[in-house]
N, C-alpha and C positions, 0 to 999 in steps of 0.2 A: 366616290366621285365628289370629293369635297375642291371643289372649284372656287375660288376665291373671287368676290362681288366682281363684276364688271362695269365700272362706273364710265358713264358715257356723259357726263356733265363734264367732263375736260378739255373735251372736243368739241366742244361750243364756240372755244374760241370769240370771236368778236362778230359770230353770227347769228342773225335774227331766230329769236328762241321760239321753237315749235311747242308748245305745250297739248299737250293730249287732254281730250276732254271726258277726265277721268266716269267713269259708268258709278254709278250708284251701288249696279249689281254687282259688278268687280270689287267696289273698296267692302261689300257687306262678306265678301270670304275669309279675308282679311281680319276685318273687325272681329267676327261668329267664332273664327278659330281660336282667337285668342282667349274667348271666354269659355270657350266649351268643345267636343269633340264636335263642333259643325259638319266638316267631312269625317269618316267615318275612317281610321287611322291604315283599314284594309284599301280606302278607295285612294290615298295618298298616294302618287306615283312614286315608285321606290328610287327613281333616281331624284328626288327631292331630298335633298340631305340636309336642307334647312325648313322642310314643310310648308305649308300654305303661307310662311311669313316671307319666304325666298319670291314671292308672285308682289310683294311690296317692296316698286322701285324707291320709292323715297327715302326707305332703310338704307341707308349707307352699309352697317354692318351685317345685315341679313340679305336684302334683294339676288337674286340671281343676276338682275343686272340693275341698275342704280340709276338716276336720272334725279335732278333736285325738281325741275318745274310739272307745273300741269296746272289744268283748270277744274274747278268742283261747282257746279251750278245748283243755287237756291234753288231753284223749279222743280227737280230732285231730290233734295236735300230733307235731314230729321230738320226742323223749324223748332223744335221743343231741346233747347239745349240740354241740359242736362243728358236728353236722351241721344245727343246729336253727339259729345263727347263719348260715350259708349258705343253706338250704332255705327259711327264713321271714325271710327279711331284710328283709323289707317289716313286720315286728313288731319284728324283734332290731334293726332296724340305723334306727329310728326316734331324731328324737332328743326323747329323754328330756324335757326341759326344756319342750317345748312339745307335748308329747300325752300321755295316760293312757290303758292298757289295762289291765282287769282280768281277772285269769288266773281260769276256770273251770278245778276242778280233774278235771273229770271224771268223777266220782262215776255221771253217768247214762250214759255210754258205758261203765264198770264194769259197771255192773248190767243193760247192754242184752248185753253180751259184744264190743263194739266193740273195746274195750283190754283185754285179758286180762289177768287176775288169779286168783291161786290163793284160793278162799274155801276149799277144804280145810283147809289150812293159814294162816289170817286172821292169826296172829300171827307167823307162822314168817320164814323165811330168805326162801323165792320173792317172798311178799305185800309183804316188808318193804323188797326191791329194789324192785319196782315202787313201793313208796310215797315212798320216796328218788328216786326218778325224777323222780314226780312234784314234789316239794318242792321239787328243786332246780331244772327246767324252770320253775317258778313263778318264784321268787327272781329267776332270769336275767331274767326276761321279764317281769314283772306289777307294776305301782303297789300294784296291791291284787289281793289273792287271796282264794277261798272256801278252805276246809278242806273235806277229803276226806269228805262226807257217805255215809250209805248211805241208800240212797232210803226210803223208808218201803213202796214198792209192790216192792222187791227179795224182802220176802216174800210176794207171793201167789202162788195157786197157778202162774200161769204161770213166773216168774222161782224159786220156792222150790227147785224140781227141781235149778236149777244152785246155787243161791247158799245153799242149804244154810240158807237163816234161816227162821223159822215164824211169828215173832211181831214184834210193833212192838218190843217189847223190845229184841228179836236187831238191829233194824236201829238201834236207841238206842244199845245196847250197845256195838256197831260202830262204829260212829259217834264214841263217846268215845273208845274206844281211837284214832282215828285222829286225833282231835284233841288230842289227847295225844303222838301221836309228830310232830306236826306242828309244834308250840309248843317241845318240848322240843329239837327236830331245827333251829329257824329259823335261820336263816345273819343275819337284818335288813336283808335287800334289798328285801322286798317287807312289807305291811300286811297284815294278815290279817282273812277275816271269818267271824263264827261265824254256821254255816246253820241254820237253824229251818226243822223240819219238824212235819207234823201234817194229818189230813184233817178234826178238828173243832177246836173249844173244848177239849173233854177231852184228846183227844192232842198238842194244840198246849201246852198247857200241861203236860204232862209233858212232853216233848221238851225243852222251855224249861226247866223244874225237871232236866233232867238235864243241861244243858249251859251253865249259865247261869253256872258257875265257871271258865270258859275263856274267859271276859270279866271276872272280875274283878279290880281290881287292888289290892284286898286282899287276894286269895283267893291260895292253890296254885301259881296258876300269873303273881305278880306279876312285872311286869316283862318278863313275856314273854305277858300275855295279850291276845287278840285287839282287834283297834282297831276293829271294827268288825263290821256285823248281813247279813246273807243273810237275806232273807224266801222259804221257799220254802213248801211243797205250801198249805194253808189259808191260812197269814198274809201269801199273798200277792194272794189272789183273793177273799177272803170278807169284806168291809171291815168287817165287826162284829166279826170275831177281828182285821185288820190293826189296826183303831183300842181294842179289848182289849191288844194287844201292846204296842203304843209306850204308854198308859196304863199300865202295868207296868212297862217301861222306864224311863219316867220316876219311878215311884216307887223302883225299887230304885236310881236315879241311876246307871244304864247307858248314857241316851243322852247324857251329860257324856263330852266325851275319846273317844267313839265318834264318828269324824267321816263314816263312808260308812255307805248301809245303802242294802244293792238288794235289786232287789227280779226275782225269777227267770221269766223268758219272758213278756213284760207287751208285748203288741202293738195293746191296744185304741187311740186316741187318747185318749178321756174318763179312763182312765186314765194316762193322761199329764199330766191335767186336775189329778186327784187327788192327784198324789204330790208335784207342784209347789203346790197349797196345804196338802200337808202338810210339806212341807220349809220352807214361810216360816213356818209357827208353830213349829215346833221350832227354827229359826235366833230367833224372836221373843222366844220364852219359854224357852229350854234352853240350845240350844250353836248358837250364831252359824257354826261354823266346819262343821257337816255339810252333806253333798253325800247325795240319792239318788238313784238310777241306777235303770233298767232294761233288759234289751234284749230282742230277739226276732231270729231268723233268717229273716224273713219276705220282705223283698229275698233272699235266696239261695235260700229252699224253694219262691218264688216262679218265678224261675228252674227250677229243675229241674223244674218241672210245666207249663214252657212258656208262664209267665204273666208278664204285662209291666205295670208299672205304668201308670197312664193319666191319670190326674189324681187327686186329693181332695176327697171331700167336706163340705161345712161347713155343714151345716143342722140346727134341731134335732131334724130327723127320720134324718137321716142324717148320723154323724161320722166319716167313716175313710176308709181308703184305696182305691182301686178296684184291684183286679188283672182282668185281662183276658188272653185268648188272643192269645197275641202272632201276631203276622205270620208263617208258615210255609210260602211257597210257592218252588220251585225257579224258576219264571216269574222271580220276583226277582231271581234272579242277576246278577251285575254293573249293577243298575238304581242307577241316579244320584237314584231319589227320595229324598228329603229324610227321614231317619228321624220319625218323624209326631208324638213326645209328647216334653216340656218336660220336658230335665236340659242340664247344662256337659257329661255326656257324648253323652247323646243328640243335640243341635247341632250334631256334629262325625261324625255316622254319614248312612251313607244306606243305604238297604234294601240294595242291594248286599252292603256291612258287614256284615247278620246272614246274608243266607240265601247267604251261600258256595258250598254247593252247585247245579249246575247238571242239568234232568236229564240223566242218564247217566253222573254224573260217581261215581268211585268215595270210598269214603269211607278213615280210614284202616287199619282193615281188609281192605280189598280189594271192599267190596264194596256196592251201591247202596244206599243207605238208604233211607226215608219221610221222611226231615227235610232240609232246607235248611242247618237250623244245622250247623255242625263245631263242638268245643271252644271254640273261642277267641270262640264268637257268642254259648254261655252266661256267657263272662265278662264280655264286653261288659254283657250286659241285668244282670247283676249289679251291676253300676257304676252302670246310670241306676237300677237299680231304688233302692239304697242311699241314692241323694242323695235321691229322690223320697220316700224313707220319712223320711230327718232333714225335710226341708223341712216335710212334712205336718204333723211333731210340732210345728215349733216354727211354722206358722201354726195351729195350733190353737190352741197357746198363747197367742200374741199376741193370738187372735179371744178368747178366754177374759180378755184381761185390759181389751180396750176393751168388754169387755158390762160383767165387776163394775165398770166405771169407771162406768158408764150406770145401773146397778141397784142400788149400791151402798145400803144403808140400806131397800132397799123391797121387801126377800125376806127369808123368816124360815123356817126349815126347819120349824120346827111346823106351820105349813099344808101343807105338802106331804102333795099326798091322790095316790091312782092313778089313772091318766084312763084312756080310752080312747088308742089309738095315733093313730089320728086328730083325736082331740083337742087343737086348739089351744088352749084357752081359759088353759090355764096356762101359755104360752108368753111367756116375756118378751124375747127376743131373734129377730131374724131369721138370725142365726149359730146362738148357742149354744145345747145342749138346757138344758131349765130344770134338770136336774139337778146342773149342774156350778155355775151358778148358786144353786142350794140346799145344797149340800156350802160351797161356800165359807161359808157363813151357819153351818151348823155345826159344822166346823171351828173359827171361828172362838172358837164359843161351848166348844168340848169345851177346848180349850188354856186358858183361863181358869177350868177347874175348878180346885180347891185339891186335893182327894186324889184317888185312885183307886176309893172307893167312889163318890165325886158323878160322876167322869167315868161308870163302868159302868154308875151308873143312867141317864145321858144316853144313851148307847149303847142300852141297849135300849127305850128312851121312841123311838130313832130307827129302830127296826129293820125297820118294813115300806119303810122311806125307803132303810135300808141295805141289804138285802135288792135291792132295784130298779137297783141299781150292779153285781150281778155280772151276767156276760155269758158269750158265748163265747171263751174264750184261747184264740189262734193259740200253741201254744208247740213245742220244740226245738231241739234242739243244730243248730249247723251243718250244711250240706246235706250228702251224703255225696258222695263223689268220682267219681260215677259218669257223667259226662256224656262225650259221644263222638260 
């Protein structure tokens, strides 16, 4: 079964790049194997004809299937380089030239207590190792990197207790001191992106008035200031503050020479819909050379809750991805059936493959479990789940771009009224919801505004329209290391 990589970086096309927020636990199978029989050459599913290195997409000539981007966050990360280029060599020892990761700096595993940090002392010696840690973990490892945000929710009353902040200020405050010692501190190995945070209008825009001179390059910090945007808490889910922001951007002439701008734990599809016809009017009208990114952990959190991808759905009633209860029966065991759902890894599994275990058999503890799975069967689903989630985004996207071919000139986002759910009658596509269809119409109209006063009145002329775009976000850091 020797199947030739299946690269799925081609079909990217000029669509807003999904990056997967690569597991710690996944890239250590990877790394383990290369140095030693990590899996155990019998537990190797036999239709892997390139072994544990074919489950590493970033390999071009190895991966079973191929993909250049994704995201690796410091919060999870080795911090002790030398060990960081051993331990995650499936990130460090990637070559450069032909993939892109972007380094999360961590900020939410800070504020969760994941990665320990002294907020005692926020400016001192302890805090100031750890931030140095970080920066230069970054440099090594990342194309592009966020700056060391403090979350906005590090001060409520649950997280306050430890992190010692009260107010939006304190995590504002915080925030700039660290983007400060980050710019100041940069080695110019990696690209940098300044995070915008905020839960309204009001705070998103103070947040932005506070940090909005560690992008400029006239400003303070010329020459060394940030190349690029982090869309996080509001401006990245509430599309009448997301599409307020880049409107301000554009006017303060921040998204010129700003060439990346992600956008933080973005799992919907229709928003993958969104970010890609907002990336072709800003390449249209602005700066030709920007890229926007999203990712979500949702293949690996998917995994740990024992959920298996299954297929996708593409109707205007339903856009997104199915997870489902994956297969867990020790019956299983050694069973030659044919692994049941469509990826380059899943083709190459048979039930056998996942449920490892037999009953009676012991685990590696010593002792009977409830599950089938052993470790190496959540790394497996990892892998199909990963491919199953790029595939998704980018048939979304391609079904999104032969409807506007079909609809093109005969949707107007003014009409857009609220239906019933059931309601077909404003449906113009058997794929796409009319929404994403209507966004494009207005998009298109908002970028050919002249200032930022005409854009904001269009904006809220659209706002029960924008308003019907937010949804439920699947969001978080990578899966935590607990599987067994």
């Amino acid at each position: 079964m020797n199947r030739p990589p299946v690269n799925l970086t081609p079909l990217q096309k000029d669509y807003a790049v999904y990056l997967p927020a690569i597991s710690s636990f996944y890239s250590t199978y990877v790394a383990k194997q290369r140095l030693e029989e990590f899996v155990p050459t019998g537990r190797i599913p036999k239709g892997f004809d390139r072994g544990i290195e074919g489950m590493n997409f970033l390999n071009p000539e190895q991966g079973y299937f191929t993909y250049k981007y994704g995201l690796y966050s410091a919060g999870h990360a080795q911090l002790d380089l030398q060990k960081s280029l051993v331990q995650e060599s499936m990130i460090q020892q990637r070559d450069r030239n032909n993939t892109m990761i972007l380094g999360d700096s961590g900020g939410y595993q800070i504020g969760k207590g994941v990665l320990k940090f002294d907020w005692l002392d926020f400016e001192g010696k302890s805090a100031n190792a750890t931030r140095q840690k970080i920066l230069e973990w970054l440099e090594l490892t990342a194309d592009w990197s966020m700056m060391l945000d403090v979350p906005t929710w590090a001060c409520d009353h649950i997280h306050s207790p430890k992190t010692g902040l009260k107010t939006f200020e304190d995590c504002l405050d915080k925030t700039k001191f660290n983007n400060d010692y980050f710019l100041m501190n940069r080695l110019g190995q990696t690209k940098w992106l300044n995070v915008l945070q905020g839960s309204d209008w009001d705070t998103a825009e103070k947040w932005y008035d506070g940090v909005k001179e560690f992008s400029d390059p006239k400003g303070k910090y010329a020459g060394k200031e940030a190349e690029g945007w982090a869309f996080g808490g509001a401006n990245m889910c509430k599309m009448d503050i997301t599409l307020k922001r880049l409107m301000t951007l554009r006017e303060d002439g921040l998204l010129k020479g700003k060439n990346w701008i992600h956008f933080l734990g973005t799992a919907q599809l229709d928003w993958s819909c969104y970010l890609t016809l907002i990336q072709r009017q800003i390449r249209k009208h602005i700066n030709e050379e920007i890229t926007i990114s999203f990712d979500c952990a949702s293949p690996f959190i998917a995994t740990a809750h024992g959920l298996v991808y299954t297929n996708a759905v593409h109707t205007p009633k339903r856009w997104s991805v199915i997870m489902d209860k994956a297969p867990d029966n020790k019956a299983l065991a050694k069973s030659d059936i044919p692994f049941p759902f469509e990826s380059e890894i899943g083709r190459r599994l048979t039930m056998g493959d996942i449920a490892h275990y037999a009953p009676g058999m012991l685990n590696k503890i010593g002792k009977e479990g409830k599950t089938s799975w052993d470790s190496f069967a959540y790394a497996l689903m990892m892998g199909h789940n990963v491919e199953c989630h790029i595939v998704a985004v980018q048939r979304a996207q391609q079904l999104m771009d032969i409807e506007i071919a079909k609809t093109r000139g005969k949707i107007n986002w003014k009409h857009w009224k609220k239906v019933k759910s059931s309601d077909m009658s404003d449906e113009y596509s058997d794929w796409v919801p009319r929404n994403i269809l209507y966004f494009n119409s207005l998009i298109e109209d908002l970028f050919n505004t002249k200032t930022k006063l005409e854009a904001f009145e269009m904006i809220e002329q659209a706002i029960p329209f924008l308003k019907s775009l937010e949804g439920a976000r699947l969001q978080g850091g990578p899966a935590q290391n607990n599987f067994g």
